[in-house]
Backbone bond lengths (Angstrom), bond angles and torsions (degrees), N, CA, C in turn:
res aa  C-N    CA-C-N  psi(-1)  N-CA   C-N-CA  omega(-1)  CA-C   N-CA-C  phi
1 X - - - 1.456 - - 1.518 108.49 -
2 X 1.506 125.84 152.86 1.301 116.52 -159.47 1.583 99.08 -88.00
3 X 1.127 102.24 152.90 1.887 91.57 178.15 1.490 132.64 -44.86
4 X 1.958 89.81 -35.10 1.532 96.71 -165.65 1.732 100.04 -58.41
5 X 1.260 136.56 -25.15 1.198 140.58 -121.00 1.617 94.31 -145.21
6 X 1.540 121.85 22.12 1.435 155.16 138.85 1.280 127.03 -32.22
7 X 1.178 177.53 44.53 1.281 112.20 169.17 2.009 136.05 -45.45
8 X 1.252 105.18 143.77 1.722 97.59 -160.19 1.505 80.99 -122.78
9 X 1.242 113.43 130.05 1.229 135.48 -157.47 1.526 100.05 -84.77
10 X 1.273 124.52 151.03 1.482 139.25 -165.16 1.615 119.04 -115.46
11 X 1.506 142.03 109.85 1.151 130.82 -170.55 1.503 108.18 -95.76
12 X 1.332 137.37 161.51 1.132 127.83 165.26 1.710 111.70 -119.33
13 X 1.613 94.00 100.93 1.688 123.19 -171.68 2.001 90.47 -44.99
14 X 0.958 147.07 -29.71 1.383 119.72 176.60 1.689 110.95 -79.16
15 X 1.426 123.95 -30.83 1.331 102.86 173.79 1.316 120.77 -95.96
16 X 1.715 118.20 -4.62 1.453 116.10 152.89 1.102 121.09 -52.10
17 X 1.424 119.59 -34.40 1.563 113.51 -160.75 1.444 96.26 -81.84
18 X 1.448 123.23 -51.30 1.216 133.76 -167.83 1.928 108.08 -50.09
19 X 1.625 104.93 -45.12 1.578 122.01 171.75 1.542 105.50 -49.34
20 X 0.954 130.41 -50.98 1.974 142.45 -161.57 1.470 87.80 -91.70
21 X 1.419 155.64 -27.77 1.339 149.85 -176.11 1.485 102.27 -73.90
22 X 1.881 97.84 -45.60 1.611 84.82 -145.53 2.088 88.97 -95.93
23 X 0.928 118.14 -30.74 1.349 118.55 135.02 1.606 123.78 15.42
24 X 1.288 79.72 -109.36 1.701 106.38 165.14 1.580 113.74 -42.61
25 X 1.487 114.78 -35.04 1.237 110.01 177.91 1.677 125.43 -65.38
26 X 1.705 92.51 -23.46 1.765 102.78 -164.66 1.222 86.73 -96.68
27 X 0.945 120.32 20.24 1.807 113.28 170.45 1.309 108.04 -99.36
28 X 1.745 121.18 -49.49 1.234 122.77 -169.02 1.263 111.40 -108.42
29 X 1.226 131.71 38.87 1.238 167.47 167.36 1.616 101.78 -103.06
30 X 1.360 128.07 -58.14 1.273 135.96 -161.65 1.674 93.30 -90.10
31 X 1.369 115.44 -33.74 1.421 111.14 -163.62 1.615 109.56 -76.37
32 X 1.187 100.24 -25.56 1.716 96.38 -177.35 1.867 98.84 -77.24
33 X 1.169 109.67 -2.72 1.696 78.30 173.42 1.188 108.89 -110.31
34 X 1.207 125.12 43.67 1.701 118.43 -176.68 1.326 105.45 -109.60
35 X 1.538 111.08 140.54 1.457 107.37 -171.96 1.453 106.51 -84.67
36 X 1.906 134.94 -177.26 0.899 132.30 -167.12 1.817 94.67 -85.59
37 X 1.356 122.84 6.10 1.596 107.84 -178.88 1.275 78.46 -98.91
38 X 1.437 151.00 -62.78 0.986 153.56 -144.16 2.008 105.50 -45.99
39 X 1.309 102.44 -62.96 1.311 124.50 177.23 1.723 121.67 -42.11
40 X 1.495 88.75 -35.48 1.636 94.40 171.83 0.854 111.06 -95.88
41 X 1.565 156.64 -7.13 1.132 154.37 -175.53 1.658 111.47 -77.31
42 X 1.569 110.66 151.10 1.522 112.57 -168.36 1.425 122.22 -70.20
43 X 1.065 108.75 155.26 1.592 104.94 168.42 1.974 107.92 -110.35
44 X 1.268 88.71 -149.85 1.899 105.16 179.53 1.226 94.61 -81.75
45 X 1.204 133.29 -71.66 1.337 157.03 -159.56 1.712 117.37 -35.26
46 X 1.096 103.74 25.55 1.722 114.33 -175.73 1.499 111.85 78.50
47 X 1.110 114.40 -94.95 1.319 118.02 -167.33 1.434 112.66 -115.68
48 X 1.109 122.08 0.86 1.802 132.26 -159.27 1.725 86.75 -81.17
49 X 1.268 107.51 152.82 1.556 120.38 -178.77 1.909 86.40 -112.33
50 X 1.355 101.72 167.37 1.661 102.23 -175.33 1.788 103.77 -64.58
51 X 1.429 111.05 -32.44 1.657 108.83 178.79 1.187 101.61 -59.01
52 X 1.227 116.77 -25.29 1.957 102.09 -179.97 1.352 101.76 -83.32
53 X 1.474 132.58 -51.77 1.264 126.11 -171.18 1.361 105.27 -49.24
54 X 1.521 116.08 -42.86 1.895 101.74 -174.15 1.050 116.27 -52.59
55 X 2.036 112.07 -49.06 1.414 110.36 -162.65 1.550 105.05 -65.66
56 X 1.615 132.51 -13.63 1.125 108.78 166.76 1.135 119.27 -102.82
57 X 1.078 143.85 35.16 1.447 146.66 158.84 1.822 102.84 -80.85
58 X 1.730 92.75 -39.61 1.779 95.30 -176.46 1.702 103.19 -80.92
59 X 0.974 117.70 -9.03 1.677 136.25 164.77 1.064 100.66 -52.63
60 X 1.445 117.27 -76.47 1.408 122.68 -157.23 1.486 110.30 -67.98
61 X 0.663 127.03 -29.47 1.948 140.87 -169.46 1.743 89.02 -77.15
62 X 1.726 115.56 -78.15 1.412 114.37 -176.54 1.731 120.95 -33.57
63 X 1.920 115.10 -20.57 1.179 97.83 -155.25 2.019 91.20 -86.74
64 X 1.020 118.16 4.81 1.875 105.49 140.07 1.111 127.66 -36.50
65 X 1.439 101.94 -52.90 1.800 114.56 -167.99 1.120 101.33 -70.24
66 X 1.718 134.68 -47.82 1.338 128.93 -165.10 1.677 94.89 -76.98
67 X 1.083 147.75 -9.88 1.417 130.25 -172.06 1.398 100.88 -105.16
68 X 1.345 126.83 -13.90 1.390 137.03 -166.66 1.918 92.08 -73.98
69 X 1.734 102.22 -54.77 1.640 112.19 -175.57 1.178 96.62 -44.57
70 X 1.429 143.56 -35.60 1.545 122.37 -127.33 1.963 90.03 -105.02
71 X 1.183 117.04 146.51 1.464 104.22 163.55 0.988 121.90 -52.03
72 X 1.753 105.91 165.63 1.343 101.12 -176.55 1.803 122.41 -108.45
73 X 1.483 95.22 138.60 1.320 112.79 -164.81 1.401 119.56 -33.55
74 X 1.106 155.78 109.08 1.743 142.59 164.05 1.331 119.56 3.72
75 X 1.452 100.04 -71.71 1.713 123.69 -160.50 1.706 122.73 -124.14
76 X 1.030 156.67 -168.00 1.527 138.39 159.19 1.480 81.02 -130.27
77 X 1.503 96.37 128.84 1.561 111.33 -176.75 1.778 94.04 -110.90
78 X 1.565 130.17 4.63 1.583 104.81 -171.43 1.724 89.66 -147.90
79 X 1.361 103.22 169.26 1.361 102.11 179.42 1.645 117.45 -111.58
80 X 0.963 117.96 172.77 1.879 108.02 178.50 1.564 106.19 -55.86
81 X 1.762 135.05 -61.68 1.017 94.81 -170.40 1.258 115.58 -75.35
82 X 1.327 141.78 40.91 1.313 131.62 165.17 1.610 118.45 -60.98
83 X 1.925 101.61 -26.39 1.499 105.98 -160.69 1.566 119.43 -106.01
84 X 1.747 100.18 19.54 1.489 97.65 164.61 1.351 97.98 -101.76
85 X 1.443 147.45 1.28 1.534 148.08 159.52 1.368 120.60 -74.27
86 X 1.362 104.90 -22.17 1.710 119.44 175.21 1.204 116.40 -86.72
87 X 1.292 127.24 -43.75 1.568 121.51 -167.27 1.856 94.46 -42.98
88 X 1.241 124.14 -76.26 1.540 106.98 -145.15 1.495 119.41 -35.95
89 X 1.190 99.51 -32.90 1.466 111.18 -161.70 2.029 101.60 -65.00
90 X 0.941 106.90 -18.01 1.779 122.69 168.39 1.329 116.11 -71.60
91 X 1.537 121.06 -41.38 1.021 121.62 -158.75 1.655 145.96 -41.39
92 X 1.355 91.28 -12.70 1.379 110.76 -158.19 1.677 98.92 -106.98
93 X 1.329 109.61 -46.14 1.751 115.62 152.08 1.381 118.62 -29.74
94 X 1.508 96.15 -57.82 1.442 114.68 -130.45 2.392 75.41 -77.43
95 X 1.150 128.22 -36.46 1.452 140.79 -152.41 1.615 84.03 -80.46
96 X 1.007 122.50 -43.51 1.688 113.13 -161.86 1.447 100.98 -89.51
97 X 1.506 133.53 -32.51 1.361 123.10 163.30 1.117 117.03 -48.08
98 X 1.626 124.14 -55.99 1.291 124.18 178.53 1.545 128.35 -73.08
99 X 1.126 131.12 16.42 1.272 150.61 135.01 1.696 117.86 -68.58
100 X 1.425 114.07 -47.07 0.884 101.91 -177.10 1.522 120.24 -84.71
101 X 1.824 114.76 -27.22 1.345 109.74 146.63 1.257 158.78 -50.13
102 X 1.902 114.58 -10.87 1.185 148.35 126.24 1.495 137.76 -19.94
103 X 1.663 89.41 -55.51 1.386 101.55 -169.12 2.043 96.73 -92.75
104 X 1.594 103.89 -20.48 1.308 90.43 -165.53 1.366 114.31 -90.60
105 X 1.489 123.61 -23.67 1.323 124.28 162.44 1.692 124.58 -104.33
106 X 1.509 85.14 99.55 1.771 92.29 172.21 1.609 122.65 -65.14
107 X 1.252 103.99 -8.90 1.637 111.16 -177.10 1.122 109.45 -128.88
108 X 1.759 99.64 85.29 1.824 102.58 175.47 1.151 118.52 -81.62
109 X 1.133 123.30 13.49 2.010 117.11 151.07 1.218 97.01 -86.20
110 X 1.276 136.46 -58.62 1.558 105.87 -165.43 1.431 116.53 -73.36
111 X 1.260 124.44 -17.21 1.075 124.72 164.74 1.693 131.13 -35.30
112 X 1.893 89.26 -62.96 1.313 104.64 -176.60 1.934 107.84 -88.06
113 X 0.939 109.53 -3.87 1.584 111.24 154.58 1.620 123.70 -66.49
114 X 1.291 94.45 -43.86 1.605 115.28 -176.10 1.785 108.15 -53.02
115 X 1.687 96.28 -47.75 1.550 100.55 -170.09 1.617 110.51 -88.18
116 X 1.599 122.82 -13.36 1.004 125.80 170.96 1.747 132.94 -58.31
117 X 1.893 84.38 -37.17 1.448 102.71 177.75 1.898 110.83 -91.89
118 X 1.118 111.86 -9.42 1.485 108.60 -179.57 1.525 97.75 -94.41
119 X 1.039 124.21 -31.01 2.266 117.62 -169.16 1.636 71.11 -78.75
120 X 1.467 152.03 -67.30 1.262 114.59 -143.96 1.730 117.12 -62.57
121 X 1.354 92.95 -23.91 1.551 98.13 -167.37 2.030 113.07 -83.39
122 X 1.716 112.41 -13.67 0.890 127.92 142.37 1.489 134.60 -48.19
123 X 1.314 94.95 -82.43 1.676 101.57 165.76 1.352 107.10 -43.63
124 X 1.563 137.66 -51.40 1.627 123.26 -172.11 1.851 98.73 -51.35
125 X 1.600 118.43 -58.28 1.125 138.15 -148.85 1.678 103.64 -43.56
126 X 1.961 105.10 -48.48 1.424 103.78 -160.85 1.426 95.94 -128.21
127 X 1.581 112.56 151.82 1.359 124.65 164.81 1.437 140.89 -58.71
128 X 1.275 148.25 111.98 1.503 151.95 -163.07 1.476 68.08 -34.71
129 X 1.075 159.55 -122.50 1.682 153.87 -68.30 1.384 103.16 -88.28
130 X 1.242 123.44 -16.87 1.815 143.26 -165.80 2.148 83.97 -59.18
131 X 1.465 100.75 117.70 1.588 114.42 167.29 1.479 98.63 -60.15
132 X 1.644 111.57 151.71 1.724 119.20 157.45 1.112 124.60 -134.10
133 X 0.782 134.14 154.83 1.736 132.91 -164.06 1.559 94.22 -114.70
134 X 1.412 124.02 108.19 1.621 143.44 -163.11 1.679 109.73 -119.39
135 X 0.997 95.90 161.36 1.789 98.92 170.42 1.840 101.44 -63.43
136 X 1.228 124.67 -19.59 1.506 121.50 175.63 1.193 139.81 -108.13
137 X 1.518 121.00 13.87 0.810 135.49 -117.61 1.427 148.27 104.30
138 X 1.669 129.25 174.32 1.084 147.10 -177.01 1.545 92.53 -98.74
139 X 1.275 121.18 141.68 1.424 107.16 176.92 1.939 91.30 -172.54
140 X 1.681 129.22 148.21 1.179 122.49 159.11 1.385 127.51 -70.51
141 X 1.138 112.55 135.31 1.475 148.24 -176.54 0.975 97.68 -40.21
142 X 1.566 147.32 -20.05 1.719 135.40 171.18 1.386 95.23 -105.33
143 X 1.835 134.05 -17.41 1.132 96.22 166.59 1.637 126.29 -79.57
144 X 1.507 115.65 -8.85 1.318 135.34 172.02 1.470 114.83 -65.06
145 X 1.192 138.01 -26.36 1.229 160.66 -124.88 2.008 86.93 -123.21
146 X 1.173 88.50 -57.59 1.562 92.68 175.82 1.912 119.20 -63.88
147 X 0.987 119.57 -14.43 1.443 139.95 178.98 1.529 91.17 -78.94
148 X 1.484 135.45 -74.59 1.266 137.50 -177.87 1.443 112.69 -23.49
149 X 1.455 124.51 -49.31 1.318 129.02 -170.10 1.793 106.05 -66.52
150 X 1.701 113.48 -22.45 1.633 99.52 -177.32 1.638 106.93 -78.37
151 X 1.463 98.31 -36.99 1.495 98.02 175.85 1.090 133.25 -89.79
152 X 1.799 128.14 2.80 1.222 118.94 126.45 1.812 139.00 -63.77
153 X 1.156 103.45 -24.73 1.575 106.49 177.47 1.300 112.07 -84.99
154 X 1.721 124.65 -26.51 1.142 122.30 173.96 1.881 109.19 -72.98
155 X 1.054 104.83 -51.21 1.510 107.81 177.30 1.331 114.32 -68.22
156 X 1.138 146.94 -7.65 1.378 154.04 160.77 1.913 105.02 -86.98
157 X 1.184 108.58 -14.47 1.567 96.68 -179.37 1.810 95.10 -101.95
158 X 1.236 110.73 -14.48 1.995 124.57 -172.04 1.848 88.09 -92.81
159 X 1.404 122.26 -20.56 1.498 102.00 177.51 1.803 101.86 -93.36
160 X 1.388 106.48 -30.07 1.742 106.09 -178.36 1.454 102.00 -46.63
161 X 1.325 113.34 -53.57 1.465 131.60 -151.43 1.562 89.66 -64.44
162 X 1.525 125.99 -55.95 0.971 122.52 -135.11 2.173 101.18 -86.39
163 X 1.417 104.59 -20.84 1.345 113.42 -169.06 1.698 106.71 -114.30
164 X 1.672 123.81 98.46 0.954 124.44 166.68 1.710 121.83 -35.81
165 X 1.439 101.95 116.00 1.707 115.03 175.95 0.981 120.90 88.34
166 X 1.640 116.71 2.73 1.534 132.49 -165.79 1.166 91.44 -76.76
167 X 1.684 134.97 145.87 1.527 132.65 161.44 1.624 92.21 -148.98
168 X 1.898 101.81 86.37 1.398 110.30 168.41 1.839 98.64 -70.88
169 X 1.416 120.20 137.80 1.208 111.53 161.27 1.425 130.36 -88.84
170 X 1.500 108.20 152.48 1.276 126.72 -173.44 1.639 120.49 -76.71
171 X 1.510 116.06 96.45 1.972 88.65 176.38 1.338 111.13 -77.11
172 X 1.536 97.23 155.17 0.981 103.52 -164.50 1.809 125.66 -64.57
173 X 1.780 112.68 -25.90 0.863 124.63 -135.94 1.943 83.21 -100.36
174 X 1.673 104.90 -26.58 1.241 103.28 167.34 1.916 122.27 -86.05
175 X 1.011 107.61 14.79 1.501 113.42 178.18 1.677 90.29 -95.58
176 X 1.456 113.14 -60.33 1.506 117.70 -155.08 1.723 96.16 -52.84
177 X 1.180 115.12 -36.84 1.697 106.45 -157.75 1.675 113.88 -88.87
178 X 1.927 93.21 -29.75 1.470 95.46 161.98 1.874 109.77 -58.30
179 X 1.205 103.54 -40.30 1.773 98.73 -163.16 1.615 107.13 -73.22
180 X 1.573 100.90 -30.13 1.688 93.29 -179.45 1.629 125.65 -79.34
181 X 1.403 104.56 -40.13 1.593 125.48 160.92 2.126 105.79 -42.13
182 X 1.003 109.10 -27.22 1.368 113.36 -164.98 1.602 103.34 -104.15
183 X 1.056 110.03 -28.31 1.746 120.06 -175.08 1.724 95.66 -97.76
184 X 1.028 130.62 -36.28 1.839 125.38 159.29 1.574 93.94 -39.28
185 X 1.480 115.63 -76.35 1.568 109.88 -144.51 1.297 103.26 -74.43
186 X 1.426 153.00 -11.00 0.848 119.56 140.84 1.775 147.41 -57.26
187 X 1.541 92.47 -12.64 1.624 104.95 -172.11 2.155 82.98 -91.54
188 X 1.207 116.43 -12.47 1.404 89.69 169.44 1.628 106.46 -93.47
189 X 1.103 125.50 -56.27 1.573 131.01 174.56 1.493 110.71 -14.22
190 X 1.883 107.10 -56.27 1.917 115.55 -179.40 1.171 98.29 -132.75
191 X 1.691 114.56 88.44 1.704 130.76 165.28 1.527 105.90 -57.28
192 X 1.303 123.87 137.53 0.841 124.08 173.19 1.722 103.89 155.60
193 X 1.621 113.38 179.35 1.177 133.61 175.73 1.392 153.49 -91.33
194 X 1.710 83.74 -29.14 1.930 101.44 -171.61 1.312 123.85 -73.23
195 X 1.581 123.47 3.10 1.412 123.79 -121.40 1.468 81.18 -155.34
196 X 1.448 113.12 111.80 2.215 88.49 167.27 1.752 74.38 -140.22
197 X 1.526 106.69 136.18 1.162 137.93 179.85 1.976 111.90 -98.51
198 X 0.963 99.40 115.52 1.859 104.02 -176.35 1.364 108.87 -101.04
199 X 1.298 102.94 137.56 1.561 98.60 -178.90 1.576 103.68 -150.16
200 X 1.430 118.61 67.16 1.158 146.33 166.88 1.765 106.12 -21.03
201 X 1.572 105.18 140.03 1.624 136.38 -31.40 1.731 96.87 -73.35
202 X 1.582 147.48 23.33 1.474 157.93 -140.54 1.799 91.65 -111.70
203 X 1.274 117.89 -92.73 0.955 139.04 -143.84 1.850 116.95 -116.16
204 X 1.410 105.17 136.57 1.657 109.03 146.70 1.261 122.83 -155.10
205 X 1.307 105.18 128.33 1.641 107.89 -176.55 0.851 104.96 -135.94
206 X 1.921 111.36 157.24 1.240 119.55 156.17 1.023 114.96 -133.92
207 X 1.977 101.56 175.28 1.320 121.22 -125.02 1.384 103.18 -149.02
208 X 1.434 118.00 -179.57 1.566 114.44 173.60 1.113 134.79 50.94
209 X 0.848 127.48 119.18 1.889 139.08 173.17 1.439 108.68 -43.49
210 X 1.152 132.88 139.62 1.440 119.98 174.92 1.778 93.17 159.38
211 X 1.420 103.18 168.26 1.508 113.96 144.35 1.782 106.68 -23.95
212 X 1.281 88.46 131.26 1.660 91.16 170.12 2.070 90.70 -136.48
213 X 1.679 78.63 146.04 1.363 122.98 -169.82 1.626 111.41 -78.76
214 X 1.202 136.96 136.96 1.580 120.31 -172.65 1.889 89.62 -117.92
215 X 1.352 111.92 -43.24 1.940 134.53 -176.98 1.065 117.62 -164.75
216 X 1.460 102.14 155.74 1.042 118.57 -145.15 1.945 139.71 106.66
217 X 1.063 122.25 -155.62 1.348 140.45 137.80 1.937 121.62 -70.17
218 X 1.776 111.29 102.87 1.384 80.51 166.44 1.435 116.09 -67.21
219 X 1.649 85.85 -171.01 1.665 100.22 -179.18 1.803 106.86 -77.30
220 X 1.109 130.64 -3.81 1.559 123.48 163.94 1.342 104.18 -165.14
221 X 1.408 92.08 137.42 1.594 95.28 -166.92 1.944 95.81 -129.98
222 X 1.207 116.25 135.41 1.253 134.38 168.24 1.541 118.39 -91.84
223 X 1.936 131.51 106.12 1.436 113.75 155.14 0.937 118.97 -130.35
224 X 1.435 127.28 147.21 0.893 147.43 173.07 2.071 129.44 -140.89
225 X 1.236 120.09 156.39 1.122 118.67 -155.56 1.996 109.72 -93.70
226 X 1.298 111.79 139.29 1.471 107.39 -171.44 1.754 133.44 -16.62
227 X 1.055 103.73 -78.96 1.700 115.59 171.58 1.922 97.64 -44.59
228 X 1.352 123.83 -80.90 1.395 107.16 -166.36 1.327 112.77 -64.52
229 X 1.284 118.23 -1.56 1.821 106.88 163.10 1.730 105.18 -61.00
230 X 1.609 102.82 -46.32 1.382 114.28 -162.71 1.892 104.99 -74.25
231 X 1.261 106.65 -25.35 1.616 98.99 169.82 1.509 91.86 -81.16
232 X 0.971 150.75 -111.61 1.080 151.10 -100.63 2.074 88.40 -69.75
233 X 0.975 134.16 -37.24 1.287 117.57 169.64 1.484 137.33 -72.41
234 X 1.583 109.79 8.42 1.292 133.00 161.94 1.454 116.72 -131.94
235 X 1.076 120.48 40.67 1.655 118.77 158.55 1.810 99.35 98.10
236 X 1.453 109.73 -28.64 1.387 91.59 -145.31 1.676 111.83 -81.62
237 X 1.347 115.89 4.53 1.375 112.49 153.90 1.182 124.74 -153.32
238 X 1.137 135.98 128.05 1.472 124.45 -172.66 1.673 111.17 -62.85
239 X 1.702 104.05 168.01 1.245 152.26 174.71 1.749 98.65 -47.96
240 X 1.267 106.34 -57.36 1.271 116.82 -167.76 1.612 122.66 -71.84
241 X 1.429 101.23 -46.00 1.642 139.85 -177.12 1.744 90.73 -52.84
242 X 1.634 109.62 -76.54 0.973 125.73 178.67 1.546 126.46 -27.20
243 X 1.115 114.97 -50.55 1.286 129.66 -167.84 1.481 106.20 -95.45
244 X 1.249 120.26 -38.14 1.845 124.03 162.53 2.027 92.00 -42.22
245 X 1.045 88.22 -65.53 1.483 104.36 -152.52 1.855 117.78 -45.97
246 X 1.369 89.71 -22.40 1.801 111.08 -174.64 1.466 110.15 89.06
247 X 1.824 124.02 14.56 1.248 108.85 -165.45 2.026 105.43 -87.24
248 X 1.630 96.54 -12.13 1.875 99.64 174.73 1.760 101.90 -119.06
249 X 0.995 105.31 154.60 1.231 118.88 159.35 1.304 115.80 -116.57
250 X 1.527 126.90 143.86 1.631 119.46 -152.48 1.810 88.49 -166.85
251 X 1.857 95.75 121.58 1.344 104.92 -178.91 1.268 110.46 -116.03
252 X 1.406 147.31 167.73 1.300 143.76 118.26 1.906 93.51 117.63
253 X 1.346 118.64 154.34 0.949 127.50 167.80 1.771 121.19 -21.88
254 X 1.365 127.04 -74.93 1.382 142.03 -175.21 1.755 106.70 -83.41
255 X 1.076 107.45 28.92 2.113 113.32 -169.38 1.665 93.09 -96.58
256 X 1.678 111.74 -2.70 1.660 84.36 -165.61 1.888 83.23 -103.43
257 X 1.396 96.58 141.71 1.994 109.01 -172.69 1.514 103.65 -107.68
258 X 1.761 110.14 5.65 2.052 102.46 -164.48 1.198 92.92 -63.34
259 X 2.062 146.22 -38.20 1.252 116.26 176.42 1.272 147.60 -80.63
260 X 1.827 97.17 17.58 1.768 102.87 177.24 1.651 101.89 -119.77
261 X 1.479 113.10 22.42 1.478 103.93 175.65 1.734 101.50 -129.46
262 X 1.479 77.81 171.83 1.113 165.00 -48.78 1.993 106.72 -28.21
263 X 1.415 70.77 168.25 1.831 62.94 -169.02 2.014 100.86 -109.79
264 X 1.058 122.81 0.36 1.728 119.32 -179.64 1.731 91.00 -157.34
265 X 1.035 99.99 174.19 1.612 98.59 -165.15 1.935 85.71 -148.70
């Protein structure tokens, strides 16, 4: 569907920020109790040991700070979901930084203390409207701010996974924006009607070209529950897996989504 002819969904920069704070908090909250076997042990993530996954969780949060250094852009030439289509194209950067952030902080509490107390004093410093110069673009600093929340909830569900008995908690306010930010880009990826995807109590969109529905029941309806919306739209479980498994339920001709996922890697 063309943008103009959108609705483009609206965040509210005081409980984003507050979502990515408190976030970040249940991370390094969970991180100080991990023992040094714990830390080396593998995750999903290919080859990353959980000490790598932390240092990039504190990666992902810091890369505020690195866009904050850079001047500021003229104009905003891209929009927020522009930057769940961009990550892959990083990936390979983004793997060798976090190796080397691994090796460089042996003390991931003070680490992740360090960055906790500088984004607040950031965020006070500059205004949501402040332009940034991003791997995607020019874009404002509260719509960037809103990006933080996918890659804290995704990397907090890649540390659950990765540390037997671990139950970092989820806020809530950063689940909803990861799940809705993620359920947009697919309704931009396959514009269309036939297809409205539920993602209880966060999100509903639709999707796909087809017959479109005005009331009623559409003609195929996709649900599924928060977190496996959010794996299956970042790699971490398939289309197929999912639906063996009973974690989606998927009706109607156009209900099956395995060829528009994952949608960021």
């Amino acid at each position: 569907m063309p943008p103009a002819k959108r609705r483009i969904r609206t965040y509210d920069p005081v409980k984003i920020r507050k979502a990515v704070q408190d976030q970040f908090g249940n991370v390094r909250e969970a991180v100080r109790t991990l023992t040094p076997e714990q830390l080396a042990g593998p995750t999903r993530l290919g080859e990353w040991t959980v000490r790598e996954l932390v240092a990039h969780i504190g990666m992902a949060v810091t890369a505020v700070h690195r866009s904050l250094e850079k001047p500021e852009p003229v104009k905003q030439d891209a929009v927020l979901l522009d930057w769940v289509f961009a990550t892959a194209a990083s990936s390979s950067a983004i793997d060798e930084f976090t190796r080397r952030l691994g090796e460089q902080h042996t003390d991931l509490g003070a680490y992740l203390a360090d960055i906790e107390q500088s984004l607040d004093r950031l965020l006070d410093e500059h205004p949501g409207g402040r332009l940034l110069e991003t791997n995607f673009g020019a874009v404002p600093l509260a719509d960037y701010v809103v990006t933080r929340t996918v890659e804290l909830v995704v990397h907090t569900d890649d540390l659950n996974a990765a540390v037997p008995g671990l139950e970092v908690p989820y806020d809530r306010q950063a689940l909803a924006a990861c799940t809705r930010l993620l359920a947009d880009a697919l309704a931009v990826k396959a514009p269309g009607g036939s297809t409205e995807v539920r993602i209880p109590p966060y999100a509903v969109v639709q999707c796909i070209e087809g017959p479109r529905h005005t009331r009623g029941t559409p003609p195929s309806v996709v649900e599924t529950d928060p977190l496996t919306w959010i794996r299956l739209a970042t790699g971490r479980v398939t289309w197929a897996d999912a639906v063996q498994e009973a974690q989606v339920s998927a009706s109607g001709e156009r209900a099956d989504l395995g060829g528009l996922l994952p949608l960021m890697r």
